[in-house]
Structure formats: C-alpha cells, structure tokens
N, C-alpha and C positions, 0 to 999 in steps of 0.2 A: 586497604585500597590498592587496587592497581597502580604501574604512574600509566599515564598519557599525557598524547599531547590532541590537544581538541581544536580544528578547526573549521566555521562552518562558511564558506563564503559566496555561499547564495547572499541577494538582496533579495528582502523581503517587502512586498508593498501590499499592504493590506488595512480592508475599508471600503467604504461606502466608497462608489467613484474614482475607485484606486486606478483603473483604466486610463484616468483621464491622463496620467505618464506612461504612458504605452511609447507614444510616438517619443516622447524625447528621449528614451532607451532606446527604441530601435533602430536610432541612425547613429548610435553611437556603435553597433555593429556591421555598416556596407546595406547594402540595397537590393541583393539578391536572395531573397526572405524563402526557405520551407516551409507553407505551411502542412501543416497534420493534426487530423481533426478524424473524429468519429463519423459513423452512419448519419449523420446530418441534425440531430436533435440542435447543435451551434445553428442551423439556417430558421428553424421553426421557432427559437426566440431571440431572433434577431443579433445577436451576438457576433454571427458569420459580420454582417453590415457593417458592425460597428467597427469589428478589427480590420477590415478592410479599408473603413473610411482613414484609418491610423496608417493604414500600409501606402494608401495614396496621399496621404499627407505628407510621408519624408519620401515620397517618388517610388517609392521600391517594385523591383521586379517579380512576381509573385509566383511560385510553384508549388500548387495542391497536390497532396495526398489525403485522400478523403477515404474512411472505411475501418479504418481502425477498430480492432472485433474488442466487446467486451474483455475477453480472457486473450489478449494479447499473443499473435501470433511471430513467429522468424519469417512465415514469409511476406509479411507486410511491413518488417524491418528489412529486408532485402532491398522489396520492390521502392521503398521511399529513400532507401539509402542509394540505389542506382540514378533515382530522379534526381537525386541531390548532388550525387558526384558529377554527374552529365552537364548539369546546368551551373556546378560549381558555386554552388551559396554559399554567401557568406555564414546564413545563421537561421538556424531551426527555430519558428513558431508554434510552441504545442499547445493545442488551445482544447480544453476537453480533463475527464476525472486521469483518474492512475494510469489508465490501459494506454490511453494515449499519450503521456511524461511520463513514464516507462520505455515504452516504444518509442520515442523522440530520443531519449538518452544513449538508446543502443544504437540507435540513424543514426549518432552524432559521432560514435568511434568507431562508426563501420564507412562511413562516407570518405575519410582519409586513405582506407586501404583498399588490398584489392582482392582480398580473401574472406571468405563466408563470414557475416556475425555470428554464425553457432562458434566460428572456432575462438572466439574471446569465451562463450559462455563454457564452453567445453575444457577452456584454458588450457587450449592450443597457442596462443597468440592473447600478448598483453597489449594493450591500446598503448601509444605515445603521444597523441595528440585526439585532439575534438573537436567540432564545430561547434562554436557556444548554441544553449539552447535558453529560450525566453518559454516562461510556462503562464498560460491562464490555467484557472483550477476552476474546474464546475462540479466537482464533488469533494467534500471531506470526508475522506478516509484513508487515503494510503500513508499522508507524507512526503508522499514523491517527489513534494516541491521545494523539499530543503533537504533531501539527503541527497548520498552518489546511489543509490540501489535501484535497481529493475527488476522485475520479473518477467519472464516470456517462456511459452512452451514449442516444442515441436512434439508437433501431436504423430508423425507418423516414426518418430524413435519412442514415444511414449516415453517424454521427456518434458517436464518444467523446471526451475530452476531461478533460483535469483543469482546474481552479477552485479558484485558492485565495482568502482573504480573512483577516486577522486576527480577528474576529468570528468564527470558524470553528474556533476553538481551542475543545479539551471545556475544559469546566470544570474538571471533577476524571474523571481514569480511574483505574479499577480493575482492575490486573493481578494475580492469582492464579493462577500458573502448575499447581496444580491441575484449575483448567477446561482447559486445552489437551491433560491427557492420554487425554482420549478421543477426541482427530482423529488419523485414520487416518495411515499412513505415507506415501500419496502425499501428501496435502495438508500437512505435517510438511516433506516434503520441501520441498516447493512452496514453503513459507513460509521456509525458509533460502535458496534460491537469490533469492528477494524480496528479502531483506536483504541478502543479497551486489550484488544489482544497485542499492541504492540506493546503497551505498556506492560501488560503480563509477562511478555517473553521476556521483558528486561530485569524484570521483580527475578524471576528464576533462572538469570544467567548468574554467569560464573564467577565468585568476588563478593567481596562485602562493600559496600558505598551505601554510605547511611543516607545520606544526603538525597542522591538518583532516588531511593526508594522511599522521602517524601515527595519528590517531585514524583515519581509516579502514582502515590495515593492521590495525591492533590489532581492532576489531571485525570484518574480515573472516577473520582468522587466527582466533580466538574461534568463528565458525562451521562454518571449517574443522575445527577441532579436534572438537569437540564435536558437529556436526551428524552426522559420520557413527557416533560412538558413540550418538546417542539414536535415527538409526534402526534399528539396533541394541537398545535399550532403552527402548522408547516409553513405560513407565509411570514412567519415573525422574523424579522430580520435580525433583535439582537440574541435570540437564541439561535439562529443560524452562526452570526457574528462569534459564539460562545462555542458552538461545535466546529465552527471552523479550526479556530485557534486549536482548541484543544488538538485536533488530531495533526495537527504541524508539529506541534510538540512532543507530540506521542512519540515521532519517530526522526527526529533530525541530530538527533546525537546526547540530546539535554539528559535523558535517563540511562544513556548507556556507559557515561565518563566510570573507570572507577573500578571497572568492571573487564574481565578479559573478553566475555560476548555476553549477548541475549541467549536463550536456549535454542529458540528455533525450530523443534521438533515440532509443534503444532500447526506452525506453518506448511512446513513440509509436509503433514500428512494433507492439509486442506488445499496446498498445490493437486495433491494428485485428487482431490475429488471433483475439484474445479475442471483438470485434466479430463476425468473420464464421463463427467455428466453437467458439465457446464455449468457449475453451482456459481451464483455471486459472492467474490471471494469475503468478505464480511460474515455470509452465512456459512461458509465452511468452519471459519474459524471457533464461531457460536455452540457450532455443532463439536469440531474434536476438542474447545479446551475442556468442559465441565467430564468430558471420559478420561483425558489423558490425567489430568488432578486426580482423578478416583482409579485411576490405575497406579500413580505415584506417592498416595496418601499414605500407606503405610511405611514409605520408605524413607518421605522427607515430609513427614507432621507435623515440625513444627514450621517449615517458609509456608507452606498452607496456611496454615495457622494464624499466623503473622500478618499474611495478608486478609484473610477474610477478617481479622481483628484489627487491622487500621484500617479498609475498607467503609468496616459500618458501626467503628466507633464501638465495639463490645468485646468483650471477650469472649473467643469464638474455637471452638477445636478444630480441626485440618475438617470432620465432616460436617460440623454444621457449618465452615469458611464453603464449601463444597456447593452444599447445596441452596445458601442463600446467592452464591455465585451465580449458580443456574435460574435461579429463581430471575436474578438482574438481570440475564439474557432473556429469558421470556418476558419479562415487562417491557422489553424495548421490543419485544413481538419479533423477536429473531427462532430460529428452529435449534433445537438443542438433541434433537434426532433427526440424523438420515431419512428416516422413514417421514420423517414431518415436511419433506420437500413438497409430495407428493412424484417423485421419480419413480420411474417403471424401469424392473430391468435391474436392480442394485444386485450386484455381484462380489460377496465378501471376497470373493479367492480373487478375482480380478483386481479389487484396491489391493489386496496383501500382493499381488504377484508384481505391480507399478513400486509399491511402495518399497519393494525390496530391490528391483530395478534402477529407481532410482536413490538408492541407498539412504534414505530418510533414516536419521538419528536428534539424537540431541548433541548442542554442544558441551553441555552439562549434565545431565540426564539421562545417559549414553540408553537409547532403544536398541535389542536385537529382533531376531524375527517373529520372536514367540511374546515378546512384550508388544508389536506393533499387532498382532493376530488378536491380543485381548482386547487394546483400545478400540480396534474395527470392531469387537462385539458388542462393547459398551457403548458406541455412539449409533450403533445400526437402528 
C-alpha cells in the first residue's frame, strides 16, 4: 500500500427530511446566500419553495443564478462568479445533480479573485481561498458531494477537464433521497452506471489496497443488486436511499486510500464525448469502459479477471469478467455502443483529433494515439 493521509471534511446529512437542518447550517455562514440551481426542474417540484422558505427563515439576502447546463459550462461559472463577487456573499447554495456542485465549487474559488476560472483549470493560478459551499443533491451519481473535484468544459478551445482542490469540498451536503424520485428512468440509470464507473477507475489505479478493493466490490455489487430493481420501481424510496448512498461512496476518497490514483482514462475519453455530442455523462461512461477493458485484456488479465471474479461471485477469465460486465450495463438499459445513442453526425477522427488535444491518458494504463484510435473503434 501507499501511505496517505485521508481527510474528508464535508458534513454529511442524509435521509428522509434531511432538509429539515437546512436553516440551522445556513446561518451558521452570513446572510448573503448564492443561489445556483439548474433550467428550473427545482421550481416544478417544489423544491425551489421549500429552500427558499429556509432562506427566509435565517433572514438571508438572496442572489440567483439559474441555468446551469447539463454538461457544465466556464461560462456560467464566470457569469455566477461575477454575481457573487459583486454582491459579496457570504456562501454559495448548490441546490441541483453534479453539473450544478460542480459548477458551485469552481464559483466558490473564482469569486475571491480576479482572474478567469479556466486559469485554475488550466493551472495557471492555484486557488488560496473559497467561499464555503452548501450542496442539496437531486441526483445520485457523481459524488460531488463529498469530494474537492469538478468537472467543466470550454467548448470553444474544445476543452473539458476535471479540477480538483481541497478548498473545493461542500461544506455540509444534503442528501434526501426523496428529491431523486422524480428523475426519470434514463438519467436513474445513467446515474448507477456513474457510480459503477467510479468505482472501476479505482479497482484499476495505481497500488495494491486490498481493503479499497473490497470496498469497491461491495459498493458495486450494491448497485448491481438494487439498480436494476429501482428501475423497475422508480418511486421506492429505500432503493433510492440504497443508490444514493452508494454512489457518495463511490467517489469521496473511501476506495481510493492506499492507492497512488484511480486510472482515469475512461473518464477522459467519455469527457470528450459528452464534449462533442452532449452525451449524459453516465452514458459515456457505459459506453467506453466495456471497449477500453477489451482493449487492455490481453495486457492486464488477470486485474480483469479479478474483478469480474469478485463481481459475480465465480471464477471468471479477463473475457468472460468483460463481457458479463457489459452484459451489467445493459440490464441497467445504459448504451454500451456509440451507435446505440441514436446520434447523427458521429465522427471517429473528430473524437480521436479532441482526444489527442486534450491529452487523454491513463494514470496507470498509460494510452498513446494509436491505442486511443482502437478503443474509438471498439465502442463506435
């Protein structure tokens, strides 16, 4: 093992009615509240009302950003970070899935300065300071509520990229697996195959940690289990309850101890598809790991191996671990081909020409050009 030192110091509130501490957290930060919130799905189940009612309960001054795109943009962390610094708040409220606590965490170490947020992603400029941020969660899948990490693109350098920073951690998140049961069954989906792939990237980082990689079967078999009975039973709250949990876990530090990194490569390719054709980042992911594994099976058979053999409990070779994997994304009715989007327009030399652009590797797994040009064929 690695050594480290692990620290996670988010507060976690999570449950039935976990909301109902809302207000007594947020006067424990000043009164000049950001909010940042999505296209408005918060206003049509009531949700917007509710935090509102919390925001005039400790008196607070209130400043919206409303619009926050699915695949998270720079310039809507600009534009929320000027309204932020202008009106000088105390403390960012992200109320909404990843794209928006993502984008809250990069407003919260661009509102202190006075230089572009791409120049921290681009690491021009390291953040000193942040504006705490309070997170509701309406979707399980990223994480984003207990780690420092972001993701955000600029689309006109044809550029995504994640950013983390310790600064970057919410202050206090609030999970109430009640909000989650009004997201539909594709993005439901989307959001279990996310936590299956975060836990993957950690099974195939760098190190040996025996430990991390029972905590990642056990939270991926947890999804297994349970993912394909709630899409099945979308309004069931304690298999919501059960997928929530799990995908916090997936990604807040608990499977990475031990370990020099996660690999990361897969991510990186499914940034740039998300990039170039708006894919739900959950389904990108569906789609490049079951190629990138059948690109890497002859070279590391037996961590394949491994894993499809404490997965599903049998003793399994790197290709039948492979393709029972695939098989697990299709039961949760995720796309395991490009082509199964239904997109028009899919352009291999375009992904290869982004991917090389923006320098998409592994951290362990090292890809060059001509190994990223195979997995685009496999996953097309």
């Amino acid at each position: 093992m690695e050594t480290f030192v692990y620290c996670n110091p988010t507060t976690l509130h999570f449950g039935r009615n976990s909301l109902n501490g809302l207000s007594n957290v947020l006067h424990q930060y000043g009164k000049r509240v950001l909010l940042v919130y999505g296209k408005g799905s918060i206003r049509q189940n009531g949700l917007y009302d509710e935090v509102m009612d919390n925001l005039k309960h400790v008196q607070a001054e209130v400043f919206e950003y409303e619009g926050i795109r699915p695949n998270p943009v720079i310039e809507d962390v600009e534009a929320a970070a000027a309204l932020g610094r202008k009106n000088n708040v105390d403390v960012i409220l992200a109320v909404g899935g990843g794209s928006v606590i993502d984008s809250a965490k990069i407003i919260s170490i661009t509102i202190p300065v006075t230089h572009p947020a791409w120049d921290f992603i681009s690491r021009k400029a390291k953040p000193e300071k942040a504006v705490p941020v309070i997170c509701i969660l309406t979707l399980a899948a990223t994480g984003t509520e207990m780690n420092p990490f972001a993701v955000i693109s600029k689309k006109d350098a044809n550029f995504k990229d994640g950013y983390g920073s310790p600064l970057m951690y919410p202050a206090h998140s609030f999970l109430d697996p009640q909000l989650t049961v009004t997201v539909p069954r594709n993005y439901t989906a989307y959001g279990i195959a996310d936590l299956i792939a975060h836990c993957f990237e950690g099974w195939f980082g760098a190190g040996e940690a025996t430990l991390g990689d029972r905590f990642i079967l056990s939270i991926v078999q947890e999804a297994m289990k349970y993912g394909p009975m709630l899409l099945g039973d979308l309004g069931n709250f304690e298999l919501r309850e059960k997928i929530m949990y799990a995908a916090t876990m997936a990604l807040n530090g608990l499977t990475m101890q031990g370990k020099k990194s996660g690999d990361w490569a897969v991510h990186g390719i499914g940034h740039i598809l998300s990039l170039l054709y708006d894919i739900p980042h959950g389904a990108s992911l569906s789609i490049v790991y079951p190629a990138w594994m059948k690109y890497i099976e002859t070279k590391y058979p037996d961590r394949i191996g491994a894993l499809g053999s404490g997965l599903f409990n049998k003793d399994l070779t790197a290709h039948e671990s492979i393709w029972r994997i695939e098989e697990m994304f299709r039961s949760l009715e995720c796309p395991v081909r490009l082509s199964q989007t239904g997109i028009q327009g899919i352009s291999k030399q375009k992904i290869l020409e982004l991917l090389v652009i923006n320098k998409v590797s592994g951290a362990n797994y090292k890809l060059n050009e001509e190994d990223l040009r195979k997995i685009v064929e496999l996953f097309l």
